[in-house]
VMD Tcl script that draws the C-alpha trace (Angstrom):
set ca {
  {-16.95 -6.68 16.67}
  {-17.00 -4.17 14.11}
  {-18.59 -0.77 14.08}
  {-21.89 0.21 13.44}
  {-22.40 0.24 9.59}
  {-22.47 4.45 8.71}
  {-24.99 5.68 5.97}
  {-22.22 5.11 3.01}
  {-21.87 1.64 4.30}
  {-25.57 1.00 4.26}
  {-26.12 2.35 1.01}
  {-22.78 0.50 -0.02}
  {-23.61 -3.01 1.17}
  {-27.59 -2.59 0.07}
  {-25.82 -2.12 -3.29}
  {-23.19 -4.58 -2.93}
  {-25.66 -7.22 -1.59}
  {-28.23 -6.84 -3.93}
  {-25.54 -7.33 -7.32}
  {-23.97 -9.94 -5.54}
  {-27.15 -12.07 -5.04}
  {-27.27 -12.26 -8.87}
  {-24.14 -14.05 -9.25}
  {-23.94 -16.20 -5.56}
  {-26.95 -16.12 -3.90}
  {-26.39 -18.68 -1.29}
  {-22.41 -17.83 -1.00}
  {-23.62 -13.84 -0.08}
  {-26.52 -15.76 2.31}
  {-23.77 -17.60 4.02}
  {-21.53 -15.10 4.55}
  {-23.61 -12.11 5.76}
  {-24.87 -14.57 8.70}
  {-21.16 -16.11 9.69}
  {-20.43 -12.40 10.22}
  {-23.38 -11.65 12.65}
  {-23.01 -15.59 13.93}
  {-19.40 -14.65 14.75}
  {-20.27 -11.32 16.03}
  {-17.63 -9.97 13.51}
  {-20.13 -7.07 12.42}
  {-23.34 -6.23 14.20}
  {-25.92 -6.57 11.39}
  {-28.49 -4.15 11.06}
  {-32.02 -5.57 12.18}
  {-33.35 -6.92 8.78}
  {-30.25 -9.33 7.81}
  {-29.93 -10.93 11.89}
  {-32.57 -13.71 10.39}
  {-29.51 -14.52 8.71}
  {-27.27 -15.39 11.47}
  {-29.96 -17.93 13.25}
  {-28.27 -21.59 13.53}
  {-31.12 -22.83 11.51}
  {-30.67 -20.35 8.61}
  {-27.18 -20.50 8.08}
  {-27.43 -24.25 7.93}
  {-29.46 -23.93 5.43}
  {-27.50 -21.30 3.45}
  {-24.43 -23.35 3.56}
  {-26.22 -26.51 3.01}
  {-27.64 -24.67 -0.47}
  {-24.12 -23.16 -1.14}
  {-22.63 -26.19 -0.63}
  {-24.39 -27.97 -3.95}
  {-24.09 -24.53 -5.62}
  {-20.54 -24.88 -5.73}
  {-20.75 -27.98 -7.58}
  {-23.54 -27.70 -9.55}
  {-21.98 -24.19 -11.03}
  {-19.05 -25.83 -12.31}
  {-20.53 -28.51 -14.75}
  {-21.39 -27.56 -18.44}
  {-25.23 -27.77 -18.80}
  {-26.29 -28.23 -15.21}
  {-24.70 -24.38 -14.91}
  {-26.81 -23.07 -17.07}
  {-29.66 -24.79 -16.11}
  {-29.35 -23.73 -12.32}
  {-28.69 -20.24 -13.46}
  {-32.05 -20.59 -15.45}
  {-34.01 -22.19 -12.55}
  {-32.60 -19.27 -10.17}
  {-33.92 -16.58 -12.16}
  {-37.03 -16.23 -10.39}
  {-34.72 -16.94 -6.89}
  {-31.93 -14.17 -7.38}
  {-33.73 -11.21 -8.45}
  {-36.06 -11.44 -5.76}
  {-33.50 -12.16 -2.99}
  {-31.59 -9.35 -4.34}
  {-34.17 -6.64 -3.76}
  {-34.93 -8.49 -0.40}
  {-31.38 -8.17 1.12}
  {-31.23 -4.59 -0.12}
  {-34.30 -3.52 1.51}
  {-33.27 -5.19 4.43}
  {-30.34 -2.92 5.13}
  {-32.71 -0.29 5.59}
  {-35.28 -1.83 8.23}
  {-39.09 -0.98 8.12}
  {-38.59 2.23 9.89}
  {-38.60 4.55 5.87}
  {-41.23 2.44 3.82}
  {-39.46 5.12 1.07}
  {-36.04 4.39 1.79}
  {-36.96 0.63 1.78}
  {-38.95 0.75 -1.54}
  {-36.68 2.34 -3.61}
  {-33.48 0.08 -2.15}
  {-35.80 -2.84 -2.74}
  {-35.94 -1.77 -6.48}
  {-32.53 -0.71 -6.84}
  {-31.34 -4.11 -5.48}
  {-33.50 -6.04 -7.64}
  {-32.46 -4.15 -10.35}
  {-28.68 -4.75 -9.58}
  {-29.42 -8.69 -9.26}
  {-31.58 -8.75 -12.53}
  {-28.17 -7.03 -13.83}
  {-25.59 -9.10 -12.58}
  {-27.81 -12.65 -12.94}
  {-28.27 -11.79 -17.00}
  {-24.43 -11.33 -17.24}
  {-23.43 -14.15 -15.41}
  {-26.36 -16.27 -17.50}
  {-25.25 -15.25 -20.99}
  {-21.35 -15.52 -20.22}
  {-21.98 -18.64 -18.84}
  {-24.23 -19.75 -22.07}
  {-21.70 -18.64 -23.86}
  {-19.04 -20.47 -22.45}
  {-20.73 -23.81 -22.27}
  {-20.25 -23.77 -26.65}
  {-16.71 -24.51 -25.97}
  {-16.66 -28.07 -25.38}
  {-13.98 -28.26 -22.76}
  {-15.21 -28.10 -18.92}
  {-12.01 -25.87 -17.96}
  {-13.14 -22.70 -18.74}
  {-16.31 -23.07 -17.25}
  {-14.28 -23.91 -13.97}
  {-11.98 -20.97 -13.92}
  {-15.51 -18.80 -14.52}
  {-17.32 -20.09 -11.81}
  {-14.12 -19.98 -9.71}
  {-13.54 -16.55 -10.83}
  {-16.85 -16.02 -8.88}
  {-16.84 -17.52 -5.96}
  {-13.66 -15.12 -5.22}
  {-15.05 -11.58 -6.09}
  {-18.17 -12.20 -4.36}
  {-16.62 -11.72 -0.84}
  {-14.01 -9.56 -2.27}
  {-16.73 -7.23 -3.58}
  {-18.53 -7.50 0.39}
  {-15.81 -6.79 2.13}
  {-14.95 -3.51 -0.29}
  {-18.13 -2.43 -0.10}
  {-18.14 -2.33 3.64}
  {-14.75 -1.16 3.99}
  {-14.35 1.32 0.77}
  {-18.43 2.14 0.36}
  {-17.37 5.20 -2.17}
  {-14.61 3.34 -4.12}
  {-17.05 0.40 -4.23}
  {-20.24 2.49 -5.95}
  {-17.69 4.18 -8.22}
  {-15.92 0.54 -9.42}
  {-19.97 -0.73 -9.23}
  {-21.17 2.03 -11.78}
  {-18.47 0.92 -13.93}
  {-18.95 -3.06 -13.82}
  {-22.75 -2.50 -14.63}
  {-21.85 -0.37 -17.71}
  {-19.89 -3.45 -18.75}
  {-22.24 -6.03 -17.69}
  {-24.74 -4.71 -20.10}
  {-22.36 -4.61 -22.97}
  {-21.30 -7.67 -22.12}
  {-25.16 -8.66 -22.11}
  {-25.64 -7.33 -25.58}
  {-22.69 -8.85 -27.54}
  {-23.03 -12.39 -25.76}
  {-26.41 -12.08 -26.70}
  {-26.13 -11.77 -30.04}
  {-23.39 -14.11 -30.53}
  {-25.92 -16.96 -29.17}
  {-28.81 -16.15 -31.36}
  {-26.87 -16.21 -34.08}
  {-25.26 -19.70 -33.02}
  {-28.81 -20.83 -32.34}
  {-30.24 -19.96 -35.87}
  {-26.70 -21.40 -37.05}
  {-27.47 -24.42 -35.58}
  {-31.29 -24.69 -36.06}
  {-30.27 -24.17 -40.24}
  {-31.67 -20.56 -40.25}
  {-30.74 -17.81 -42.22}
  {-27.02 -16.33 -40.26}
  {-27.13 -12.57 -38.35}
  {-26.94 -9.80 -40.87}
  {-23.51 -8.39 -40.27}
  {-25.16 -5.00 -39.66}
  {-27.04 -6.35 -36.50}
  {-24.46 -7.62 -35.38}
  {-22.91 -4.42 -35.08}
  {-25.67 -3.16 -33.59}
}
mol new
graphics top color blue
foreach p $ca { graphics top sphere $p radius 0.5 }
foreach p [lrange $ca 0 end-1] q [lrange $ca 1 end] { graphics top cylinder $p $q radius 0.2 }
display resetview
């Protein structure tokens, strides 16, 4: 069994946790409780719901169809849009939950910061996958959602194991999540007016 989690790790793998929900809910569910299930690392007291038989069952059950249902033009996009009030949520839960009950402080403001990461990452991964679905071949839609099913864990384990380098490289991926946000963004409204027979983007808005 692994150590303890320190105060870096904590803050770390609130963080970690709560971005991570936006993009793989049920994949970060899964794998926080085969950790404690396996007695790999002794979770704190908020995330041991998440090692009960029952629960994990369910988790993998959920991740299980996610896996699929992420990979298919359309049905991705519609999951993502269905999850939206799911992730975000989840997100601030697991952050929170790092932190107990014992700081209703502490607890607030990693409740807000983790919804805020999960609001962060779910946009991003909604818009790129939006975007993606206009190419009409299923392969890059694939590779996208395979792409994610990989740096989930990756980004779990480096938060727990490098919680320093992990905030540092997790300032930098929000900064280009939202500029990824705001060009994907308005390369679909101006693909929906496109397509609806409206009037195109003005080049100048485009530029921002």
């Amino acid at each position: 069994m692994l150590n303890q989690f320190d105060t870096t790790q904590l803050v770390a793998v609130a963080a970690a946790l709560g971005w991570a929900s936006g993009l793989r809910l049920y994949l970060v569910l899964t794998i926080i409780g085969l950790t404690g299930y396996t007695g790999w690392v002794d979770l704190p007291a908020g995330l041991r719901l998440l090692q009960h038989p029952l629960v994990l069952g369910a988790c993998s059950l959920m991740l299980f169809i996610e896996f699929f249902a992420d990979k298919i033009p359309g049905l991705d996009t519609l999951w993502d849009l269905v999850h939206t009030a799911i992730r975000i949520p989840a997100g601030a839960a697991l952050a929170a939950a790092v932190f107990g009950v014992d700081d209703a402080i502490v607890t607030a403001v990693a409740a807000v910061l983790g919804g805020t990461l999960a609001a962060t990452a779910h946009t991003a991964k909604a818009t790129t996958r939006a975007a993606v679905n206009t190419s009409p071949e299923p392969f890059s839609n694939i590779g996208v959602s395979l792409f994610e099913d990989g740096l989930v864990p990756a980004a779990l384990w480096f938060a727990y194991a490098h919680p320093f380098a992990f905030l540092a490289a997790l300032g930098i991926t929000i900064v280009l999540m939202l500029v990824l946000i705001a060009v994907l963004s308005k390369f679909l409204i101006g693909l929906w007016r496109r397509l609806r027979g409206g009037p195109p983007v003005p080049l100048a808005a485009t530029k921002g």
